[in-house]
RODO-2510 file (C-alpha; in nm, 4 decimals, decimal comma):
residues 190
     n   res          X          Y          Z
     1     x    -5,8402    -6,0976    -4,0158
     2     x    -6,0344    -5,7468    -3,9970
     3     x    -6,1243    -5,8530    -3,6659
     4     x    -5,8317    -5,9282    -3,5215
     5     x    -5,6431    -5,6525    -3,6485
     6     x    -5,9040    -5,3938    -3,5081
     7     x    -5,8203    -5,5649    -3,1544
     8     x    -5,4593    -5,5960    -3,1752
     9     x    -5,4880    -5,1821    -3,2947
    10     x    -5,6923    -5,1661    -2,9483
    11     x    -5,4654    -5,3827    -2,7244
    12     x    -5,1653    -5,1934    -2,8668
    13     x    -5,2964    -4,8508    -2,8272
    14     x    -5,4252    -4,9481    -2,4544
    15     x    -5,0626    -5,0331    -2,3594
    16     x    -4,8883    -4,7245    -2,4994
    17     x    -5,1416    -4,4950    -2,3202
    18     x    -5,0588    -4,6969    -1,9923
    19     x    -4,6958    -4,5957    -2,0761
    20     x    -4,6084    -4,9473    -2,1739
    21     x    -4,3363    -5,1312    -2,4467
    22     x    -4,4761    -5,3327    -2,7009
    23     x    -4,3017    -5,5565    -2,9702
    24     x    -4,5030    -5,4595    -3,2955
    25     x    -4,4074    -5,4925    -3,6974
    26     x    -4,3397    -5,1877    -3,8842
    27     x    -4,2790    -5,0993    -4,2473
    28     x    -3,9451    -5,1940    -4,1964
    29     x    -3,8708    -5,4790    -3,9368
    30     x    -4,0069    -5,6157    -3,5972
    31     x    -3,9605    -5,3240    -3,3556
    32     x    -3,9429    -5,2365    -2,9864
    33     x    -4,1313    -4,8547    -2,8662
    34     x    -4,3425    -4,6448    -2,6935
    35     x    -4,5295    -4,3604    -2,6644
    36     x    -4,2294    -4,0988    -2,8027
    37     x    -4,4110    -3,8306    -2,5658
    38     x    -4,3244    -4,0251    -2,2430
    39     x    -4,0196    -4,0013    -2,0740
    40     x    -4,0405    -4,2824    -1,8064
    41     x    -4,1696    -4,5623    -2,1298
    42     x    -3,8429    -4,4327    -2,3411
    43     x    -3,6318    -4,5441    -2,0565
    44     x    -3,8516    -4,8476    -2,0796
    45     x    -3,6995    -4,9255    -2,4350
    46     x    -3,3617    -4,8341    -2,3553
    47     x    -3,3975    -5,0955    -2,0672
    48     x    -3,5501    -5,3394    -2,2589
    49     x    -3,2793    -5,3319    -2,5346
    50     x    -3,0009    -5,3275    -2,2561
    51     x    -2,9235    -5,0085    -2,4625
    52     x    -2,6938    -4,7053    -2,3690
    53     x    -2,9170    -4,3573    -2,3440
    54     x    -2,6849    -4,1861    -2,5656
    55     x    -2,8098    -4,3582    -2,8541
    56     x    -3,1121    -4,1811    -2,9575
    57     x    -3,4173    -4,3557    -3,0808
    58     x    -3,6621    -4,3145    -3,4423
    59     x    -3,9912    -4,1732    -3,4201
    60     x    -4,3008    -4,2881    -3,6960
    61     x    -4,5293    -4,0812    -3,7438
    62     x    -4,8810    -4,1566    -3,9596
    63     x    -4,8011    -3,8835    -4,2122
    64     x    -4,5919    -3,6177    -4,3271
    65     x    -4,8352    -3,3406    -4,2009
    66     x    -4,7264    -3,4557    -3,8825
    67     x    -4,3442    -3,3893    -3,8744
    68     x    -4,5150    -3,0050    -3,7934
    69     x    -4,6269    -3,1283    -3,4481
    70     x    -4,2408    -3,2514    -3,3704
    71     x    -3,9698    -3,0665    -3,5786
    72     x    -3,9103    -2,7178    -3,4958
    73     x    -3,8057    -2,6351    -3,8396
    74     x    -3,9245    -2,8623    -4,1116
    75     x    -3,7092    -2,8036    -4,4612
    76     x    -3,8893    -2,8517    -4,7594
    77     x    -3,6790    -3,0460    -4,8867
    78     x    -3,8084    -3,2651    -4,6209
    79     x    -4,1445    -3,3458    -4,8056
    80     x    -3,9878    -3,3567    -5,1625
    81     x    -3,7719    -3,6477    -5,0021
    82     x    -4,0975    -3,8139    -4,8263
    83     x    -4,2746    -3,8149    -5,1694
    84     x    -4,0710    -3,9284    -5,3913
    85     x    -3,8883    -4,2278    -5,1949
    86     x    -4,0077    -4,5758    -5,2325
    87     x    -3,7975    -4,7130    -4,9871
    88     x    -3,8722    -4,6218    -4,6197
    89     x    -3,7480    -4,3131    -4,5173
    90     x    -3,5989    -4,1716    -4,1774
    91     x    -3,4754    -3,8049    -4,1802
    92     x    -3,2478    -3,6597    -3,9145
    93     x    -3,3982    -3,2799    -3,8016
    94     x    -3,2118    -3,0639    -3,6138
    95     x    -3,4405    -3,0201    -3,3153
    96     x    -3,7317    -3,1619    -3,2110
    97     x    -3,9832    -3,0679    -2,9781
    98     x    -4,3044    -3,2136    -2,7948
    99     x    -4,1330    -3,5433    -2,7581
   100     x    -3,9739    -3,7036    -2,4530
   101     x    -3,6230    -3,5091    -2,3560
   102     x    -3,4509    -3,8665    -2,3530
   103     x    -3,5357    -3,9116    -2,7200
   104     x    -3,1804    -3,7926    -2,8460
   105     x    -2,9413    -3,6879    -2,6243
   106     x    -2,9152    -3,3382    -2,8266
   107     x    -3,1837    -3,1635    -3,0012
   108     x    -3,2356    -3,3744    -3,2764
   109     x    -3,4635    -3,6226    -3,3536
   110     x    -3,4920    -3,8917    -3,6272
   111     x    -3,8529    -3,9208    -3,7893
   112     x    -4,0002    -4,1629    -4,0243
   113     x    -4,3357    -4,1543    -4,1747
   114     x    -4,4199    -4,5314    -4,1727
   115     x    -4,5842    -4,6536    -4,4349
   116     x    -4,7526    -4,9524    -4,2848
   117     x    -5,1316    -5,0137    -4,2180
   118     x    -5,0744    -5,1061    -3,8616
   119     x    -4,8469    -4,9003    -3,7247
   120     x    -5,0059    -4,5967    -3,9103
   121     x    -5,3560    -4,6728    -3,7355
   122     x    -5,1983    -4,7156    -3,3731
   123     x    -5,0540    -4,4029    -3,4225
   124     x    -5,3638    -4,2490    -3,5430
   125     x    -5,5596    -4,3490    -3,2451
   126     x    -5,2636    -4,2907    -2,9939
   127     x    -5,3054    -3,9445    -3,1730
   128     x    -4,8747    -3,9395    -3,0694
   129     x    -4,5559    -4,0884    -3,2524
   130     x    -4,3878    -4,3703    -3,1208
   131     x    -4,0419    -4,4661    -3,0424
   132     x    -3,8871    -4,7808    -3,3247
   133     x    -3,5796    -4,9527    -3,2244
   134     x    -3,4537    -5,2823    -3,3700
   135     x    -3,6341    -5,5772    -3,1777
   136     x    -3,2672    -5,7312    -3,0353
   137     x    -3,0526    -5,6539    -2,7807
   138     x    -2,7865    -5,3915    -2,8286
   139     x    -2,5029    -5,5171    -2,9836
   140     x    -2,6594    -5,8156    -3,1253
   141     x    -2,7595    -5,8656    -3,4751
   142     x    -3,1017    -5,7254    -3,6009
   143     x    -3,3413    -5,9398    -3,6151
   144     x    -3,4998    -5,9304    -3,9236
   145     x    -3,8532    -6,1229    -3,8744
   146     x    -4,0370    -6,2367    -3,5848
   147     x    -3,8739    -6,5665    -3,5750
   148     x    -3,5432    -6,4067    -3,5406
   149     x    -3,6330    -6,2121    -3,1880
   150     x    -3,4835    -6,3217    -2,8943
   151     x    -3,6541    -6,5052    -2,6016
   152     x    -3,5209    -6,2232    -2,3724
   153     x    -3,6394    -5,9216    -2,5615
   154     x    -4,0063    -6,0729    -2,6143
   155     x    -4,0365    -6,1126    -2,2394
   156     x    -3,8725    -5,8000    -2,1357
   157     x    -4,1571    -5,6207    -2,3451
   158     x    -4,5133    -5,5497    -2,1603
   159     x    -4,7330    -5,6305    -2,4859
   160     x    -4,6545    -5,8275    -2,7939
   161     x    -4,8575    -5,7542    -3,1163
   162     x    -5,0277    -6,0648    -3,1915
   163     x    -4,9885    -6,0024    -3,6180
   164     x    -4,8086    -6,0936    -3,8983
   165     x    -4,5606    -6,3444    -3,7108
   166     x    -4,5603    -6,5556    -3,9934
   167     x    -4,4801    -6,3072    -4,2126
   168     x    -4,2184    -6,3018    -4,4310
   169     x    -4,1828    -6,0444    -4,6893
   170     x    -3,8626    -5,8854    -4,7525
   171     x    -3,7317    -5,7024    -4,4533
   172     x    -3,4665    -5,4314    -4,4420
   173     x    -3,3686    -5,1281    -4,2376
   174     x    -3,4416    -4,7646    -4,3614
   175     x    -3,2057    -4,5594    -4,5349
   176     x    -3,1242    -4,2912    -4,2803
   177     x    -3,0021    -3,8989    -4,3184
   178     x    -2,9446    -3,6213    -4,2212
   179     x    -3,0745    -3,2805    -4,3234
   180     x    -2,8257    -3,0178    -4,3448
   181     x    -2,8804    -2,6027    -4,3052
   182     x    -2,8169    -2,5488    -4,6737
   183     x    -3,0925    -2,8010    -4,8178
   184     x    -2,8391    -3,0600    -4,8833
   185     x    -2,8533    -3,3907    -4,6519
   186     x    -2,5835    -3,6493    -4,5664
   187     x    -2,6585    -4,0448    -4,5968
   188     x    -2,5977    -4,2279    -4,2604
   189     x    -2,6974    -4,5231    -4,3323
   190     x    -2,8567    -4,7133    -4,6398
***
């Protein structure tokens, strides 16, 4: 298994520095991205989920030191959150930078530190973040394990993570919110 998940790490990584959509498992679900830096792969994703521009896509990072390298303004508040969750996490900041422009279609950008072996080393050795959409068309219901993706989303992506297909633990969505000016933050979704 060490083997094979050093190659698929290798394969992956390959495909986002060509500027390339995989299909990859995350801490969360089954997910579409890219490299979050490049403009031309976002519009990749958005293509690939037959999704409008305007909604704006999460970024993982490997680790909360990171949200530095992307969020203009990083609360404190911010880390408190990160440490003491044990569900995953995705935090709304008011602006990003040093991502693609076609990220969000304002400012803002939604981050989540993963907290998943795979995805953290691929983003490790991307040394970038990468884009996480649901792996399903827009409009359609999320598909919550590999068996659940659609025919026309796994060939619409360039590489497919060759992992954990048969896995089946318990998958869910992250709670998502939104940091607000005076430390407080609003729940968008849970």
């Amino acid at each position: 298994m060490e083997e094979q998940f050093e190659q698929e790490v290798e394969r992956t990584v390959t495909a986002l520095k060509a500027g390339k959509t995989i299909l990859y498992p995350t801490d969360t679900i089954w997910g579409v991205g890219c490299d979050a830096t490049n403009s031309r792969a976002c519009d990749r994703v958005f293509e690939v989920k037959q999704r409008p521009a305007s909604k704006s896509l999460i970024i993982l990072v490997d680790s909360a030191e990171r949200l530095k390298d992307y969020v203009v303004d990083v609360p404190p508040i911010a880390y408190d959150l990160i440490a003491h969750t044990t569900n995953p996490l995705s935090i709304v900041f008011a602006q990003s930078k040093n991502l693609a422009k076609n990220i969000s279609t304002d400012k803002s950008v939604c981050i989540r530190v993963v907290d998943n072996e795979f995805c953290k080393e691929v983003i490790r050795r991307l040394g970038k973040p990468i884009t996480s959409t649901s792996a399903n068309l827009s409009g359609q219901p999320t598909a919550m394990t590999y068996s659940d993706i659609s025919e026309e989303i796994k060939k619409a992506v360039d590489y497919e993570v060759q992992l954990y297909h048969d896995s089946f633990a318990k998958p869910k969505c992250s709670t998502i919110i939104k940091l607000n000016e005076d430390n407080t933050f609003d729940i968008l979704r849970q």
